[in-house]
C-alpha positions in Angstrom: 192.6 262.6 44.9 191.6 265.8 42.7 189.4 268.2 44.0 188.6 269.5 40.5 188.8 266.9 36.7 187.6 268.5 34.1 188.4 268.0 30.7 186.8 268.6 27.1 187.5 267.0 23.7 188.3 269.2 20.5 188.4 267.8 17.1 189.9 269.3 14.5 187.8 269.1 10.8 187.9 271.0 7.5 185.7 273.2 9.3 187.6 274.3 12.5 188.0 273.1 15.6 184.5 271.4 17.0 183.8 270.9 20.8 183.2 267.5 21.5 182.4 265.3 24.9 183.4 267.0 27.9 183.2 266.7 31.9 182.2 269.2 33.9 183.0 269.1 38.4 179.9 268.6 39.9 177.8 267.5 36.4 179.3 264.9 35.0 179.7 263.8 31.2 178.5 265.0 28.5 178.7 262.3 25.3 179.0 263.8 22.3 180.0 261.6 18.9 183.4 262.7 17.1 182.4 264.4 13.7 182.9 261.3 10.8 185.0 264.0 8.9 187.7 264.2 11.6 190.9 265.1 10.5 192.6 265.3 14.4 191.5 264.8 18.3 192.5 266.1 21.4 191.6 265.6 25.6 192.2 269.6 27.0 192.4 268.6 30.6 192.6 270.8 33.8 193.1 269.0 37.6 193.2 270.8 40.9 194.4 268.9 44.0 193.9 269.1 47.5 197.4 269.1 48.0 198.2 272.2 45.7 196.4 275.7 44.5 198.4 275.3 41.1 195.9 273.7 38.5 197.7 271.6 35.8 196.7 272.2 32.8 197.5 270.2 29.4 196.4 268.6 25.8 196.7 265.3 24.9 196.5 263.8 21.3 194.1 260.5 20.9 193.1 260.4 17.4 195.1 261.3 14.0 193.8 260.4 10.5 196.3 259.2 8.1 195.4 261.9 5.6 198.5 264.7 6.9 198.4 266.8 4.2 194.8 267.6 5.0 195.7 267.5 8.9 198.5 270.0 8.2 196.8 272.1 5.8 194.0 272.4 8.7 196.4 272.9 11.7 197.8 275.5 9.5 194.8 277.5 8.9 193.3 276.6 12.4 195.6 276.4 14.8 196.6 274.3 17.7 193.8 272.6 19.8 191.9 275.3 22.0 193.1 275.5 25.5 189.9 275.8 27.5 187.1 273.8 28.7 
């Protein structure tokens, strides 16, 4: 069982990279809708176990709009998806 699940959504728009729902040890979730201009989504998750010190730490992609010149053209002048809660 984890001792610590946190995680945060980032969305990627024409406008940057916007912090979306996240959940926080000990407070729960926070909802927060996905911006209708959306061009790219990502789960930033971090998990601490009992069992080890090490926290484990990684992105995962759940949403992708079909427009990839405009999700290219973003990731280029953005970035990748933040790495932090």
């Amino acid at each position: 069982m984890a001792a610590r699940k946190e995680w945060t959504e980032w969305h990627l728009t024409p406008r940057g990279w916007e912090k979306g729902a996240t959940r926080v040890h000990g407070q729960g979730n926070t909802w927060v809708e996905e911006p209708i201009d959306r061009l790219l989504s990502f789960v930033y998750q971090e998990v601490e176990t009992e069992a080890s010190p090490e926290v484990k730490k990684w992105s995962e992609e759940t949403f992708r709009s079909k427009k990839s010149a405009e999700v290219d053209s973003a990731l280029q002048k953005f970035g990748p998806c933040p790495e932090r809660l």
